[in-house]
C-alpha positions as CSV (number, residue, x, y, z in Angstrom):
1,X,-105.0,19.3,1.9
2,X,-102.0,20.6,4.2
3,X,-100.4,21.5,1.0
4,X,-103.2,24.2,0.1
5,X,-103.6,25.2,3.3
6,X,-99.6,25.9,3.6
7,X,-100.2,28.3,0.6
8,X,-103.2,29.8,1.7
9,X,-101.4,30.7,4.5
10,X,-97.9,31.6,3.0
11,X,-99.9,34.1,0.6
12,X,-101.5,35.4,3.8
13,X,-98.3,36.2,4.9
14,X,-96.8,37.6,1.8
15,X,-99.5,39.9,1.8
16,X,-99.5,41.2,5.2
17,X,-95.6,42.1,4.9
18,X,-95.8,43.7,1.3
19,X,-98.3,46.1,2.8
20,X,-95.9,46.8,5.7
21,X,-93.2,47.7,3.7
22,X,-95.2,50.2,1.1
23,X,-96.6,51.9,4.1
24,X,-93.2,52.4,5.8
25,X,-91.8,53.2,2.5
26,X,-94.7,56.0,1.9
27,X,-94.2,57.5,5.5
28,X,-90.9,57.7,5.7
29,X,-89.2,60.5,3.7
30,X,-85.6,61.6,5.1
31,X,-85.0,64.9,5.9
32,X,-82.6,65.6,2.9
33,X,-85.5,64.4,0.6
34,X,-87.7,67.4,1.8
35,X,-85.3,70.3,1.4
36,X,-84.6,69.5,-1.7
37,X,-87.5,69.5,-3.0
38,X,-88.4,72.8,-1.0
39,X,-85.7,74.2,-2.3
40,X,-86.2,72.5,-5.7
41,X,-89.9,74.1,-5.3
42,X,-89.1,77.6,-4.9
43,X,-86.1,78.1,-7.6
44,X,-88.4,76.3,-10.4
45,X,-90.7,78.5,-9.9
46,X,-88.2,81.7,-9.5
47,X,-86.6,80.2,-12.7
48,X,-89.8,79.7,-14.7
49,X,-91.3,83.4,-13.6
50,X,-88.1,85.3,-15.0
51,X,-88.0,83.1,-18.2
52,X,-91.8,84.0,-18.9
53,X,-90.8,87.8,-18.4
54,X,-87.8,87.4,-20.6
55,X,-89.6,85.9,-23.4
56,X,-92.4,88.7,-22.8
57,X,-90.0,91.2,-23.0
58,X,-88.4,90.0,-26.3
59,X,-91.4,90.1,-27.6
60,X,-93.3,93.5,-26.7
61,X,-89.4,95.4,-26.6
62,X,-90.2,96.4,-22.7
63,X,-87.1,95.6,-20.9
64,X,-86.2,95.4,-18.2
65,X,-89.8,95.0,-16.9
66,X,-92.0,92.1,-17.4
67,X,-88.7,90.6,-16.3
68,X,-89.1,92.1,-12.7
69,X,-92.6,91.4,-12.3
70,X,-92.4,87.9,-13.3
71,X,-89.5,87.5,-10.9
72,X,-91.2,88.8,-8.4
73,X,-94.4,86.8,-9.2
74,X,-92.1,83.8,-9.5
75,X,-90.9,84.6,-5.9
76,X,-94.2,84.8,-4.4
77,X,-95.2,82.0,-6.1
78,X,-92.5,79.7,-4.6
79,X,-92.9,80.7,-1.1
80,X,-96.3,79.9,-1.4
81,X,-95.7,76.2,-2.9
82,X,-92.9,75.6,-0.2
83,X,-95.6,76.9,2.5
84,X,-97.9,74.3,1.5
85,X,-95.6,71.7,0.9
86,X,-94.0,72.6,4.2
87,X,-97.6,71.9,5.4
88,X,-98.4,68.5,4.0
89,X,-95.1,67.3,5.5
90,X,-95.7,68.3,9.1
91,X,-99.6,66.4,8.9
């Protein structure tokens, strides 16, 4: 009988410090971690604006100027996903 309640309780402790560590792990990001992906955030989206205008512009023959709007589209589009990523962080 001591043996099961030894495991009973050594499961119970298992347990309890498993779900220590994945919340500690989930809360703590380090500083470096987050402006990278910021910055990772914006120039994906920068990147994959201008590449959608230059493969527009191949194909319709109106260069240079799907490849500015989409920039530009990219651009906005980045600040806005680093503004709400900036967001989630700070809760």
């Amino acid at each position: 009988m001591t043996k099961d309640k030894f495991k009973t309780r050594l499961e119970i402790a298992k347990n309890k410090i498993l779900e220590k560590n994945t919340d500690k792990s989930s809360q703590n990001t380090s500083s470096f971690g987050s402006a990278f992906k910021l910055s990772t955030e914006l120039v994906s989206a920068v990147v994959v604006g201008t590449i959608i205008g230059f493969i527009l512009d191949n194909t319709f023959g109106t260069k240079p100027w799907l490849i500015l709007i989409f920039f530009f589209v990219g651009v906005v589009a980045g600040i806005m996903n680093v503004i709400k990523s900036a967001k989630n962080l700070q809760k």
